[in-house]
Backbone as XML, in Angstrom:
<?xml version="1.0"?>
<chain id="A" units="angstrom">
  <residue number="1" name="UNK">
    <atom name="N" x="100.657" y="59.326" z="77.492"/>
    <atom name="CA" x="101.908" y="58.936" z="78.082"/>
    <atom name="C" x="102.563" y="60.171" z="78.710"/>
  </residue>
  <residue number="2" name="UNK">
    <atom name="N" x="103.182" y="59.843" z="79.982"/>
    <atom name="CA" x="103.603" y="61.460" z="80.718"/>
    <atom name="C" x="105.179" y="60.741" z="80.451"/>
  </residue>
  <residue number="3" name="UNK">
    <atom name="N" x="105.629" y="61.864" z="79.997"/>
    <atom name="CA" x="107.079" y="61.967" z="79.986"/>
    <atom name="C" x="107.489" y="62.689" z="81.491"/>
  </residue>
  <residue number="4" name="UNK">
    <atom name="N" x="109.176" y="62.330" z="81.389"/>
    <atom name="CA" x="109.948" y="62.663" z="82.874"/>
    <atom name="C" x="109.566" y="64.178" z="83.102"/>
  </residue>
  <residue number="5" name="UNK">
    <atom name="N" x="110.028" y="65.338" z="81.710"/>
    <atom name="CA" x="109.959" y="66.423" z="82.334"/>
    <atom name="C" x="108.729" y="66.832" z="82.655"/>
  </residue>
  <residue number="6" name="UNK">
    <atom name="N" x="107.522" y="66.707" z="82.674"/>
    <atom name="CA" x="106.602" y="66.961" z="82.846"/>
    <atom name="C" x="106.351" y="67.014" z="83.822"/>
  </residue>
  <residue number="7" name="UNK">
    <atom name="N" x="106.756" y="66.059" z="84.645"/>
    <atom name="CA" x="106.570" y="67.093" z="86.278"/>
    <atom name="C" x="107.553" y="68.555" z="87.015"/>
  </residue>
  <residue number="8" name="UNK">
    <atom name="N" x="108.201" y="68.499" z="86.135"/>
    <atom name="CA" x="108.910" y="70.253" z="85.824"/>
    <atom name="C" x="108.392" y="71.013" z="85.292"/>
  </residue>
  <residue number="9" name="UNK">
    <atom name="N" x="107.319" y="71.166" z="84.978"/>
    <atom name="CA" x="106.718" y="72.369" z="84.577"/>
    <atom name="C" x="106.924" y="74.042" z="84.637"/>
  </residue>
  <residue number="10" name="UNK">
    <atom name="N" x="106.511" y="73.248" z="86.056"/>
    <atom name="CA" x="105.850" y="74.357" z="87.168"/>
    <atom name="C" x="106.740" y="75.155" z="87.890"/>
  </residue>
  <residue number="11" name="UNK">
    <atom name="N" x="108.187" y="74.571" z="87.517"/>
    <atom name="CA" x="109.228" y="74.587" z="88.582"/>
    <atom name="C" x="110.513" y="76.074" z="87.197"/>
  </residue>
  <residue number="12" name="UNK">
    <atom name="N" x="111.060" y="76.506" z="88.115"/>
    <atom name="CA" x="111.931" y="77.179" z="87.691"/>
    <atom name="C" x="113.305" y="76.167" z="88.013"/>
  </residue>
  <residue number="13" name="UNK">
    <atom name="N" x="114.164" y="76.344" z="87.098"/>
    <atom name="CA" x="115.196" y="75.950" z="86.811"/>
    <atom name="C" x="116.251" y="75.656" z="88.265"/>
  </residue>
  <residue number="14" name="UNK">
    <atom name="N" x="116.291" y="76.920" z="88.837"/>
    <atom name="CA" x="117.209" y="77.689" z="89.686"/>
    <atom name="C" x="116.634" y="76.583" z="90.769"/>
  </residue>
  <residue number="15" name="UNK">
    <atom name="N" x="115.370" y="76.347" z="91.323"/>
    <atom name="CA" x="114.859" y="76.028" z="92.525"/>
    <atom name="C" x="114.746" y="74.132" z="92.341"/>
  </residue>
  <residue number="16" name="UNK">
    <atom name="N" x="115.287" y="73.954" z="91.457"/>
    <atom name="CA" x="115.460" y="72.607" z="91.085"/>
    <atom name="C" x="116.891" y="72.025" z="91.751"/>
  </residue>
  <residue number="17" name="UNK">
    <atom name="N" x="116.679" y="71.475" z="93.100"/>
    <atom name="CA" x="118.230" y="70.957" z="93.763"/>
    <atom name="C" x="118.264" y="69.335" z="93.383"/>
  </residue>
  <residue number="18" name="UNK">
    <atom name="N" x="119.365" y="68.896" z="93.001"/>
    <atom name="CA" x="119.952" y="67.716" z="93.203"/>
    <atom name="C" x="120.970" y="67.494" z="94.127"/>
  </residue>
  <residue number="19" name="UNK">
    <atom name="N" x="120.690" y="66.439" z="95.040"/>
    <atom name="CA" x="121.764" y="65.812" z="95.787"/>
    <atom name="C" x="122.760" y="65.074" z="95.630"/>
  </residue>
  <residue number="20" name="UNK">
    <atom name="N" x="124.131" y="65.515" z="96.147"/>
    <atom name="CA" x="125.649" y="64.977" z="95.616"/>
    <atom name="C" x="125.678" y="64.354" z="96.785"/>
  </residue>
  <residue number="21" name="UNK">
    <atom name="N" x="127.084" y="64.025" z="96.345"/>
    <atom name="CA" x="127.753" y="62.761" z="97.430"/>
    <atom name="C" x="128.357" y="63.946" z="98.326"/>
  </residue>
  <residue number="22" name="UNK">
    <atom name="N" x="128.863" y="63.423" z="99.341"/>
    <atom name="CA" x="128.854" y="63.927" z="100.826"/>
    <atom name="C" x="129.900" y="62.712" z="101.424"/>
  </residue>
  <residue number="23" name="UNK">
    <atom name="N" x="131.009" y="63.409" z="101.750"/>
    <atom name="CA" x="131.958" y="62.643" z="102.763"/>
    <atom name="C" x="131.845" y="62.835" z="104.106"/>
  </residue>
  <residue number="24" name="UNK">
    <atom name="N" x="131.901" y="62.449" z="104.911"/>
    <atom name="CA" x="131.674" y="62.715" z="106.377"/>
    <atom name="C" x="132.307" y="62.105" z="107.089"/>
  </residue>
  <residue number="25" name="UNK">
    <atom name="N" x="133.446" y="62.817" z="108.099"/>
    <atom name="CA" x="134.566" y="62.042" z="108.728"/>
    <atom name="C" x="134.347" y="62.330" z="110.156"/>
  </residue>
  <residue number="26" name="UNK">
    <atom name="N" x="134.197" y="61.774" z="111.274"/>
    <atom name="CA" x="134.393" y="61.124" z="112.200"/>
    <atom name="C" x="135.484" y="61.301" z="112.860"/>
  </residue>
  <residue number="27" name="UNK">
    <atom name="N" x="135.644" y="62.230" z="114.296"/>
    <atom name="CA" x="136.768" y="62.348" z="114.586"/>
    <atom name="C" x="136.584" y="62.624" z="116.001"/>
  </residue>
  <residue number="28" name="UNK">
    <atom name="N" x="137.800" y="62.302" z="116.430"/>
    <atom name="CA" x="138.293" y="62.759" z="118.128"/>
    <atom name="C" x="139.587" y="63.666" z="117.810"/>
  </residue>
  <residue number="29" name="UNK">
    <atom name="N" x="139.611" y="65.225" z="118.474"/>
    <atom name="CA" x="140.105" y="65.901" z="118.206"/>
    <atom name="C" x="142.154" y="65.919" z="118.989"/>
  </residue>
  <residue number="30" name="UNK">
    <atom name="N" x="141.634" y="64.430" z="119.952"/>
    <atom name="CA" x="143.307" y="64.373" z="120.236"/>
    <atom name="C" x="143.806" y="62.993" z="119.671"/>
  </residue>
  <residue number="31" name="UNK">
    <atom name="N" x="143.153" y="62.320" z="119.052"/>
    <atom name="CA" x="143.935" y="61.192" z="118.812"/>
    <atom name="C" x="143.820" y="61.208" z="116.670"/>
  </residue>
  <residue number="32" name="UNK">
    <atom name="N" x="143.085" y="61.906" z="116.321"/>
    <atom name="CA" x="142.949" y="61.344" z="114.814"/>
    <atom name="C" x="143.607" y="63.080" z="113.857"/>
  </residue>
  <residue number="33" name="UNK">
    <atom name="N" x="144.684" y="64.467" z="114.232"/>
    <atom name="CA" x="144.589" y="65.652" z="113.266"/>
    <atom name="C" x="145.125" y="65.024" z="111.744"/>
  </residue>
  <residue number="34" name="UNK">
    <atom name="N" x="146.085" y="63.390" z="111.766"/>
    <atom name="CA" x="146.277" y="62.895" z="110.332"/>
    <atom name="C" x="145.636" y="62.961" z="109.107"/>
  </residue>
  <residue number="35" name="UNK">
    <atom name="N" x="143.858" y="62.328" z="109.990"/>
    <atom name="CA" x="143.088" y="62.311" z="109.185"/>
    <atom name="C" x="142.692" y="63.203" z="108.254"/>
  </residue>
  <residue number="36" name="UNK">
    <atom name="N" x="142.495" y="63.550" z="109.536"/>
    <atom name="CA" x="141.796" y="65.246" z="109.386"/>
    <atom name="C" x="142.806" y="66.211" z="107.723"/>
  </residue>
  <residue number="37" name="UNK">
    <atom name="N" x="143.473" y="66.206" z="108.235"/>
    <atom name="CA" x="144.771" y="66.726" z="107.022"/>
    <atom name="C" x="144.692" y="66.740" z="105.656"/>
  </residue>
  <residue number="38" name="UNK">
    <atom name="N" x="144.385" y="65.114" z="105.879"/>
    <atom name="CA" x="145.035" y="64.282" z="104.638"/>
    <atom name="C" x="142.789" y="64.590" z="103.962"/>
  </residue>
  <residue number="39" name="UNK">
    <atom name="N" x="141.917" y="64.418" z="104.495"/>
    <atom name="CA" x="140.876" y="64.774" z="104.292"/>
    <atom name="C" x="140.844" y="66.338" z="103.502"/>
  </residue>
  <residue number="40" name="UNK">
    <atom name="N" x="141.192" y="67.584" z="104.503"/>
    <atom name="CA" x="141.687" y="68.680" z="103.880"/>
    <atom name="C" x="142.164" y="68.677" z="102.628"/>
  </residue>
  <residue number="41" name="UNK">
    <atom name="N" x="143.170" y="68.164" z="102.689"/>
    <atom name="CA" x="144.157" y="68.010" z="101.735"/>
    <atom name="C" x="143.171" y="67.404" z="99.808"/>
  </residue>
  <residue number="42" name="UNK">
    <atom name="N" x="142.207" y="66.355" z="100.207"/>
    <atom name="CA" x="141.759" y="65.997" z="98.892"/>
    <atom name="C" x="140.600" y="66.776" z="98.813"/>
  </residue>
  <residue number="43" name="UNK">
    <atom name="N" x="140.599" y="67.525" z="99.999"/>
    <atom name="CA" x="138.990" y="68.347" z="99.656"/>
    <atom name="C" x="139.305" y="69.898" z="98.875"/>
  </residue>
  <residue number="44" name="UNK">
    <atom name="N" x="140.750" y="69.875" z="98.600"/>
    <atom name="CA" x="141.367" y="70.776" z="97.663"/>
    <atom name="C" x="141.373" y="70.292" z="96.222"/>
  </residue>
  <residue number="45" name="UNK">
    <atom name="N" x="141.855" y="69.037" z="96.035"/>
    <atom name="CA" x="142.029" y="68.239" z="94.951"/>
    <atom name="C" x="141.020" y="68.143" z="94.387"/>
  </residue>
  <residue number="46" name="UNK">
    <atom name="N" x="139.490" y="67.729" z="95.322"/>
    <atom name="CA" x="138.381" y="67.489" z="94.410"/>
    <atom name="C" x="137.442" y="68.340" z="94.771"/>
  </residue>
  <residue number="47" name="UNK">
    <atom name="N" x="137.305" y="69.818" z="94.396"/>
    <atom name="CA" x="136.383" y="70.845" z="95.007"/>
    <atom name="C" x="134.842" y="70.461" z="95.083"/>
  </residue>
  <residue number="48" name="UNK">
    <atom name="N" x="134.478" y="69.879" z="93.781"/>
    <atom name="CA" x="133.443" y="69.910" z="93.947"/>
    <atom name="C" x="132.802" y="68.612" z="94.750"/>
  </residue>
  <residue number="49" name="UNK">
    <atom name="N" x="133.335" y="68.112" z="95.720"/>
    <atom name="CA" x="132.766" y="67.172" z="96.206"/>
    <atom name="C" x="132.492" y="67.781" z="97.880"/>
  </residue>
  <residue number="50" name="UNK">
    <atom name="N" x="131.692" y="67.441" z="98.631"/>
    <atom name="CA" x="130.885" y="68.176" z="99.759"/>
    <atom name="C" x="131.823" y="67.298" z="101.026"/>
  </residue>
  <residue number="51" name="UNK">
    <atom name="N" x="132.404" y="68.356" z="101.648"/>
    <atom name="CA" x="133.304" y="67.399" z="103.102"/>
    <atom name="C" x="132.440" y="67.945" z="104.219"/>
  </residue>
  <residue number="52" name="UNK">
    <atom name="N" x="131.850" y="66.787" z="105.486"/>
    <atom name="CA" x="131.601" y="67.717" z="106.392"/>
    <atom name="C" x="132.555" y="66.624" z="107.454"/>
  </residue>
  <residue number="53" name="UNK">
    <atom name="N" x="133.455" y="67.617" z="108.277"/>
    <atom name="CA" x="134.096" y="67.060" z="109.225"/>
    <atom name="C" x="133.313" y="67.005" z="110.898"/>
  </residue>
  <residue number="54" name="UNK">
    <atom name="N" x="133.283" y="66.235" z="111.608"/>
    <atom name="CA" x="132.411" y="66.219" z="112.850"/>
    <atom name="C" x="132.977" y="65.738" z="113.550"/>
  </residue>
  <residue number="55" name="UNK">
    <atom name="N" x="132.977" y="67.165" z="114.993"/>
    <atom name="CA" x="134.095" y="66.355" z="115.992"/>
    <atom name="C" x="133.307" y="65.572" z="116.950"/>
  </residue>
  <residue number="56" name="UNK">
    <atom name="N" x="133.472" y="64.157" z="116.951"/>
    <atom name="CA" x="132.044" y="63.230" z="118.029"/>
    <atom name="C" x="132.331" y="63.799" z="119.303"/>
  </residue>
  <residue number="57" name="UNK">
    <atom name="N" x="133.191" y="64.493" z="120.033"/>
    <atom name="CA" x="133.356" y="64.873" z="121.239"/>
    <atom name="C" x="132.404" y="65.814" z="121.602"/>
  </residue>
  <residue number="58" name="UNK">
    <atom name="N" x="132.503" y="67.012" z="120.782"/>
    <atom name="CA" x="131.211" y="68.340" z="120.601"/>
    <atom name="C" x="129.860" y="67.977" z="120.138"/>
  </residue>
  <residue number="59" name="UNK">
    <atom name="N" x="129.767" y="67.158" z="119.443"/>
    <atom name="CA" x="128.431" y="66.141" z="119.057"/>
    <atom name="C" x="128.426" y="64.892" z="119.010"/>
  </residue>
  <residue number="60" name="UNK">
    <atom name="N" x="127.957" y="64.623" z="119.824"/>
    <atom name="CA" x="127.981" y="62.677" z="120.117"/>
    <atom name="C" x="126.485" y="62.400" z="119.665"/>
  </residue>
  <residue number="61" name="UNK">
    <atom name="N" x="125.753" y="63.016" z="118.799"/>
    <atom name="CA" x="124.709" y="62.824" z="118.325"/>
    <atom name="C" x="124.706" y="62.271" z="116.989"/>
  </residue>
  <residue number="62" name="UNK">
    <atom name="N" x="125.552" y="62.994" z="116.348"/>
    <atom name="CA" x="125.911" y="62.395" z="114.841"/>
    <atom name="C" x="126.237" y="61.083" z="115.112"/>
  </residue>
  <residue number="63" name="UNK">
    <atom name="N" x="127.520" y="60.549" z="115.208"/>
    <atom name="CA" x="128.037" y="59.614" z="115.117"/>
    <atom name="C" x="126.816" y="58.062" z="115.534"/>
  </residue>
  <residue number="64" name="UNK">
    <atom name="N" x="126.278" y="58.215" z="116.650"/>
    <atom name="CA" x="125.033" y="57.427" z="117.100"/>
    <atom name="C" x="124.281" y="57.480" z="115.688"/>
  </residue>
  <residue number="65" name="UNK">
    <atom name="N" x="123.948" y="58.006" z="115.058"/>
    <atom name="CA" x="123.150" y="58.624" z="114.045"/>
    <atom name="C" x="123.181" y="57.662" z="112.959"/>
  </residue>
  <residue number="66" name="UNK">
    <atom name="N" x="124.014" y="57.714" z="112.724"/>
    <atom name="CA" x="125.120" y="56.908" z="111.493"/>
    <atom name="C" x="125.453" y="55.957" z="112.068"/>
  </residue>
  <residue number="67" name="UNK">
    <atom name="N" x="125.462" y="54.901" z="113.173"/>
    <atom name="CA" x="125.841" y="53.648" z="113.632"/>
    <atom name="C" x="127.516" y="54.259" z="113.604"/>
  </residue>
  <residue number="68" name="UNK">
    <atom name="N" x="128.025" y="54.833" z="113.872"/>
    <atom name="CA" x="129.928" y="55.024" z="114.051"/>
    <atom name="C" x="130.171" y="54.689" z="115.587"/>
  </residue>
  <residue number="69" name="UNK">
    <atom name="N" x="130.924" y="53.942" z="115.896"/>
    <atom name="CA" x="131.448" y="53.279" z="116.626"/>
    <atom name="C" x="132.531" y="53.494" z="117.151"/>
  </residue>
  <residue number="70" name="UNK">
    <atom name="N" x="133.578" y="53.545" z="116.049"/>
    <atom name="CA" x="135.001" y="53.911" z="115.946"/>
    <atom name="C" x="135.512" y="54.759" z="115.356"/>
  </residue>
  <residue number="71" name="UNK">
    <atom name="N" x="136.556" y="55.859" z="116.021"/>
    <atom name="CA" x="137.250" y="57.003" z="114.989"/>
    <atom name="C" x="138.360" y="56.298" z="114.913"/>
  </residue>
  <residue number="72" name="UNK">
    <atom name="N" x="139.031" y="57.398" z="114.014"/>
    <atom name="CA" x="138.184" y="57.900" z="112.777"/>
    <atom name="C" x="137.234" y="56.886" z="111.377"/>
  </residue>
  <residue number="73" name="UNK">
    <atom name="N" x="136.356" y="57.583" z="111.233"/>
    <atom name="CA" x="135.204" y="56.821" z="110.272"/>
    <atom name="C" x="134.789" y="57.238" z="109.507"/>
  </residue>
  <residue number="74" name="UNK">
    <atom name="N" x="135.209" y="57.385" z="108.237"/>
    <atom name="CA" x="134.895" y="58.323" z="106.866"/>
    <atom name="C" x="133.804" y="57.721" z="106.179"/>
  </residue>
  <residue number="75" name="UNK">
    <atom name="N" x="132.741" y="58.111" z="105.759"/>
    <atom name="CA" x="131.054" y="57.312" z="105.216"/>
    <atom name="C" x="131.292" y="58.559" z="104.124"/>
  </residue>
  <residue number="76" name="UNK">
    <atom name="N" x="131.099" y="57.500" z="103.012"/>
    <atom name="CA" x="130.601" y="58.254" z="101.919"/>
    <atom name="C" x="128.649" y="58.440" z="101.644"/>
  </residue>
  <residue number="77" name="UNK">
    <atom name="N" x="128.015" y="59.342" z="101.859"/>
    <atom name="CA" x="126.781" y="59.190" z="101.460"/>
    <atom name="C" x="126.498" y="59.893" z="100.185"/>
  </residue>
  <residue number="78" name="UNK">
    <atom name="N" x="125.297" y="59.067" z="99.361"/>
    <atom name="CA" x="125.084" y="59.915" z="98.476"/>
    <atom name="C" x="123.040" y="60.275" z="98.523"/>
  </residue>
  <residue number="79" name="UNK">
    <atom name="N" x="123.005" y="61.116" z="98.483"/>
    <atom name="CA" x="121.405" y="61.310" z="98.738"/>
    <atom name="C" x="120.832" y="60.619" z="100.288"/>
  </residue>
  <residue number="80" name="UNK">
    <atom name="N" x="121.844" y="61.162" z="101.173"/>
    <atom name="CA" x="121.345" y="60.682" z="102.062"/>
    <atom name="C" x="121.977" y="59.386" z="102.846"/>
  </residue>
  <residue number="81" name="UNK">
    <atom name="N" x="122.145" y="58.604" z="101.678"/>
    <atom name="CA" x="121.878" y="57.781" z="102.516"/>
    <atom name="C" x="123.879" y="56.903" z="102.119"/>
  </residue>
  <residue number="82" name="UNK">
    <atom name="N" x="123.882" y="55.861" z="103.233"/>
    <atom name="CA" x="125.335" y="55.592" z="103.029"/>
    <atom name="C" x="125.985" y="54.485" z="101.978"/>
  </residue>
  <residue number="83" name="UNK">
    <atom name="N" x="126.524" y="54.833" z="101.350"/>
    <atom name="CA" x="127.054" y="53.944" z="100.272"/>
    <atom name="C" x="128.387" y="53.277" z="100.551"/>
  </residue>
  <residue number="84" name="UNK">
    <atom name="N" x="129.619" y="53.940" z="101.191"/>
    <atom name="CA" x="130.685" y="53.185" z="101.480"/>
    <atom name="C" x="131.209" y="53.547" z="102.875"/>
  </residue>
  <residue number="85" name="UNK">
    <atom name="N" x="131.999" y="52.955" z="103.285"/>
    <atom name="CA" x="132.513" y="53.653" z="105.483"/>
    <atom name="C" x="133.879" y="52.677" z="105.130"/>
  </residue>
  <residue number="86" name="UNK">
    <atom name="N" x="134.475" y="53.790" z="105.605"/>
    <atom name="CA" x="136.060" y="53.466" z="106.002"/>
    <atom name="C" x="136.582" y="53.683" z="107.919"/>
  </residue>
  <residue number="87" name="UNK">
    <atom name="N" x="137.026" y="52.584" z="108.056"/>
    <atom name="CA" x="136.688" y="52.743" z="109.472"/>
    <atom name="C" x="138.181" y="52.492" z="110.416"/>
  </residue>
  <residue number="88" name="UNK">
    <atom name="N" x="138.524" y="53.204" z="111.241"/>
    <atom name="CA" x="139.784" y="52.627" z="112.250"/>
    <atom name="C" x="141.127" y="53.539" z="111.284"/>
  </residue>
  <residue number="89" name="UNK">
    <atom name="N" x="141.923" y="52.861" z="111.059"/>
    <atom name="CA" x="142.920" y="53.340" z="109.880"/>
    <atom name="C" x="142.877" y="53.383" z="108.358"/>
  </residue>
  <residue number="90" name="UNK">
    <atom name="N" x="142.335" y="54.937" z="108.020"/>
    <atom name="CA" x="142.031" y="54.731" z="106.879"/>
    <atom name="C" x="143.728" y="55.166" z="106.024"/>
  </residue>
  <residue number="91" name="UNK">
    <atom name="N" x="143.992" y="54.774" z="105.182"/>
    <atom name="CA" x="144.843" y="55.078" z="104.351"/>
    <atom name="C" x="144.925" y="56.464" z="103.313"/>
  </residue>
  <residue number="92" name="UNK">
    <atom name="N" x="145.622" y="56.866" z="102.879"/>
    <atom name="CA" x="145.532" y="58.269" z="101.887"/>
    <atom name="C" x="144.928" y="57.137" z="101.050"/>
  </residue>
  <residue number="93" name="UNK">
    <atom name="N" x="145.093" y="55.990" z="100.652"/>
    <atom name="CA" x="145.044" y="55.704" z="99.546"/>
    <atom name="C" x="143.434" y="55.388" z="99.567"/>
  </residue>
  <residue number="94" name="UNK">
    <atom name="N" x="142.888" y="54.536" z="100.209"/>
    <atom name="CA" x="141.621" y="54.394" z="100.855"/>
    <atom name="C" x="140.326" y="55.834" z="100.713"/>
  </residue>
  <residue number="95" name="UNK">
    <atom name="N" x="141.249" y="56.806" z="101.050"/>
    <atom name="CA" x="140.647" y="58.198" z="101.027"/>
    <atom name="C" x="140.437" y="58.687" z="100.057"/>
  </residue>
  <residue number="96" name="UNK">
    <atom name="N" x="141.624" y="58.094" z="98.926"/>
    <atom name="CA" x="141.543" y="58.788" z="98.007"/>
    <atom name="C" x="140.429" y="58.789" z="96.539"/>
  </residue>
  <residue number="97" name="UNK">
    <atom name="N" x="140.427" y="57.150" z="97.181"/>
    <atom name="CA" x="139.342" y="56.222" z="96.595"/>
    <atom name="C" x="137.838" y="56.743" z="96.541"/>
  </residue>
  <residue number="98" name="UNK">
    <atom name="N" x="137.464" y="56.781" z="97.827"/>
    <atom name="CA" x="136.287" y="57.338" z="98.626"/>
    <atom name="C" x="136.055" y="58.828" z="97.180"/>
  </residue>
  <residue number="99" name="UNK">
    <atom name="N" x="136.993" y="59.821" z="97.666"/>
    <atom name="CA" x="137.048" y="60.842" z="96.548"/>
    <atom name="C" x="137.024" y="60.757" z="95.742"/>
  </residue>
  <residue number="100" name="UNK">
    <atom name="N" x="137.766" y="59.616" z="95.013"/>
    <atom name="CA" x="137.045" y="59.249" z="93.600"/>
    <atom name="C" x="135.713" y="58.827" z="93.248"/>
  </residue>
  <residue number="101" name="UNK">
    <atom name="N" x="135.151" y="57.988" z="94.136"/>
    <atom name="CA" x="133.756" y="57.448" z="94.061"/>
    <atom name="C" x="132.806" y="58.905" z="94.140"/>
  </residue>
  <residue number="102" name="UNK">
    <atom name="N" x="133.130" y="59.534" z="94.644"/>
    <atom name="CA" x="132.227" y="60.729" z="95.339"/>
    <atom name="C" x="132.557" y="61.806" z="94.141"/>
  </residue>
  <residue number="103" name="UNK">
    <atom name="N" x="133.033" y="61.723" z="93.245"/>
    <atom name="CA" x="133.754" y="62.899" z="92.266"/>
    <atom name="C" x="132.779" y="62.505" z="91.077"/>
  </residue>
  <residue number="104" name="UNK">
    <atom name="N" x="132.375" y="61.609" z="90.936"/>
    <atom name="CA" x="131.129" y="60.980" z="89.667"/>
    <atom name="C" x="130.526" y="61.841" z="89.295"/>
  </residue>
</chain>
């Protein structure tokens, strides 16, 4: 019978990565700095959770990427892949949520 760690052997501790959750917000840099803020703002509150902000104007590659449509559009992913999207007007409260889910 092979147990889980056993395919760790071989591996040092240090070089062993796990993937966290990941917020990713969606933005146009003249119509959405609220977001943006209030995003800032909980990415103080909950350090250890991963923010990447992306302006779709400078990269219109992401957003295609991710099916985003509409700014602002906050996607929570975890390992990749997407678990929740807040889309159009998101709320602090909405946001704050997201940060909680992502803080696990």
């Amino acid at each position: 019978m092979k147990h889980f760690w056993q395919g760790f052997a071989d591996k040092q501790a240090s070089k062993i990565s796990f993937k966290k959750h990941v917020i990713m917000l969606f933005w146009e840099p003249d119509k959405h700095s609220g977001v943006v803020k209030e995003i800032k703002k909980l990415s103080f509150r909950y350090p250890t959770v991963r923010v990447k902000i992306i302006n779709a104007v400078k990269d219109p590659t992401k957003p295609t990427k991710h099916h985003v449509r509409e700014f602002p559009t906050v996607l929570l992913l975890k390992d990749g892949r997407e678990v929740d999207r807040v889309s159009n007007k998101a709320s602090p409260m909405l946001l704050e949520q997201l940060f909680r889910k992502a803080n696990v």
